[in-house]
N, C-alpha and C positions, 0 to 999 in steps of 0.2 A: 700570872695567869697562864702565860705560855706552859710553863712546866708543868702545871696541873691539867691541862687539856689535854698534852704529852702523855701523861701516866694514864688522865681515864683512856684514849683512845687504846691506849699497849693492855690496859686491864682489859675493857669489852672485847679485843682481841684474845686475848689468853682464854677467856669466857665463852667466847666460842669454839674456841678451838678444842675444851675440853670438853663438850656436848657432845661430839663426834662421836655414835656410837658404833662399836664392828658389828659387821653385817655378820649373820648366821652361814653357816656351810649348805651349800646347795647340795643335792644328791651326783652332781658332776664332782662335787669338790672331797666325797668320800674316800678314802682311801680303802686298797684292795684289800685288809682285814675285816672292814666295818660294810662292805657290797658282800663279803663272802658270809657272813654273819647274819646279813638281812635277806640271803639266800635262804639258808637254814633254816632261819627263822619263818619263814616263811612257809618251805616246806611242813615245817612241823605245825603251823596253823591251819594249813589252807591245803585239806584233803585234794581236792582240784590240780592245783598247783603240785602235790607230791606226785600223781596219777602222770601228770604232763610228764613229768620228770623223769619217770618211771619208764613211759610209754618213747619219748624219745626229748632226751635231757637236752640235745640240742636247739630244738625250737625252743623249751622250753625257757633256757636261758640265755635266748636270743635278745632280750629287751637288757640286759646288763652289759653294756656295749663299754661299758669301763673295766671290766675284767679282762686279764692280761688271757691270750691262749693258754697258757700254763694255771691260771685256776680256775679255769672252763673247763680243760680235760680233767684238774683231781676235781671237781665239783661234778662233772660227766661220770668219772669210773668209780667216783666212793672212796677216792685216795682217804682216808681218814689220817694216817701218817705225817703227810706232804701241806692237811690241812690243819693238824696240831700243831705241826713247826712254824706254821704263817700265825697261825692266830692265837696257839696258847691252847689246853687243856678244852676240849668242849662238854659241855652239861649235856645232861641228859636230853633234854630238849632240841640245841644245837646238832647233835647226832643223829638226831629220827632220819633225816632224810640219808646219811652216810649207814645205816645199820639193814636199812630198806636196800638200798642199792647192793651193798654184798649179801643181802638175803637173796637177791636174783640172779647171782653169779650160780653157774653150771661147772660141777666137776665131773 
């Protein structure tokens, strides 16, 4: 009897322990491809939002406090270059806001 009260306790152990589900990624826990992405994204949704951006990119992307200085400024100037080498190839969409910003550059 001892031995079988042994294995159920190690069993409801093991039973529990495989329940344990992983928690989901909080928006602190994104990394700076996937915050630069939902930049974009955003811009390209939320006429508002690209206007801010336009108007002065730094307020604007004042609430993205997990962005490193260096993809605030390409995210600021329209680096399109600096933001294909971090993130990969961007769509059409992803771009709206990087195609806007050198349409405002003055030569």
């Amino acid at each position: 009897m001892v031995v079988q009260t042994s294995a159920r306790i190690k069993e409801g152990t093991e039973s529990r322990e495989r329940k344990v589900e992983p928690t989901k990624p909080t928006k602190k826990e994104l990394t700076g491809k996937e915050v630069i992405l939902a930049v974009l994204a955003r811009a390209a949704d939320e006429s508002a939002f690209l206007a801010r951006l336009a108007e002065d990119p730094a307020e604007a992307l004042g609430e993205y406090y997990t962005l490193t200085k260096e993809e605030l400024a390409a995210l600021a100037s329209g680096d399109i270059k600096r933001i294909e080498r971090w993130c990969g190839k961007l769509d059409k969409r992803h771009a709206t806001w990087l195609w806007c910003r050198l349409g405002q550059e003055k030569w």
